[in-house]
Structure formats: structure tokens, C-alpha cells
N, C-alpha and C positions, 0 to 999 in steps of 0.2 A: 700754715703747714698742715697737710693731712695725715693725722697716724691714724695707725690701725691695728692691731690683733689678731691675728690670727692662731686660732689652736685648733691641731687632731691629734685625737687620744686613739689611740687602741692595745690591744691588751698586752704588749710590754714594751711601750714606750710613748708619751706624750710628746708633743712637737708643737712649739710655739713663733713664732714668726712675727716681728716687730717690723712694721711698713712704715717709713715715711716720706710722703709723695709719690705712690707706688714704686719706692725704691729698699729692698733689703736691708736693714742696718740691723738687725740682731736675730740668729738664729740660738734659739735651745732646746735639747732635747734630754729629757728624763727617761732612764728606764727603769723597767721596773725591778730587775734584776741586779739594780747598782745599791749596793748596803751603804744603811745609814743607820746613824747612830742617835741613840735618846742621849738628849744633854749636848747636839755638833752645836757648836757656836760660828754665825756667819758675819762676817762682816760686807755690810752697806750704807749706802747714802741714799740717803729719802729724797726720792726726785720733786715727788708732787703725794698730794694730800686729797682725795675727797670726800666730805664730810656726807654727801648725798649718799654714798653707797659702801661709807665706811669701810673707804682702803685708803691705805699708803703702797703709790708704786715706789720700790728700791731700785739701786744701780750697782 
């Protein structure tokens, strides 16, 4: 299976794009105008781990 990544940012809203086999399975988009809070607590599930470039992708 090929996945892929995709992101554009610009100045009030980021957009990221999860491919796989050139097929759409997950749109998100952040903006910059949406409040957040110090201290939100999120919950997730650790999909995968890589120790090469020290991340955890969530779900």
C-alpha cells in the first residue's frame, strides 16, 4: 500500500491530506482563527512509531 502526506499551510488555515493508493481517506484542516486552550486534553491511538525521526503518528 502507498501512503502519502500531504500538506498546505497558509496564513489562516493548514490543510493536510492522507492518500492511500492515490485514494483520499482522511481530510483535516486547522485554522488559525479556531481557540485553543493550554491544558485541552486529546484523546488517541498510536498508530505506528518511528524511532528514525522520532514521531508517533495518532488516530
Amino acid at each position: 500500500m502507498k501512503r502519502e502526506i500531504l500538506i498546505n499551510g497558509g496564513q489562516r488555515e493548514t490543510r493536510v491530506a492522507i492518500l492511500e493508493d492515490d485514494r483520499l481517506v482522511e481530510l483535516l484542516v486547522d485554522r488559525a482563527d479556531h481557540r485553543r486552550m493550554v491544558g485541552d486534553i486529546y484523546l488517541g491511538r498510536v498508530e505506528a512509531v518511528l524511532p528514525g525521526i522520532q514521531a508517533a503518528f495518532l488516530d
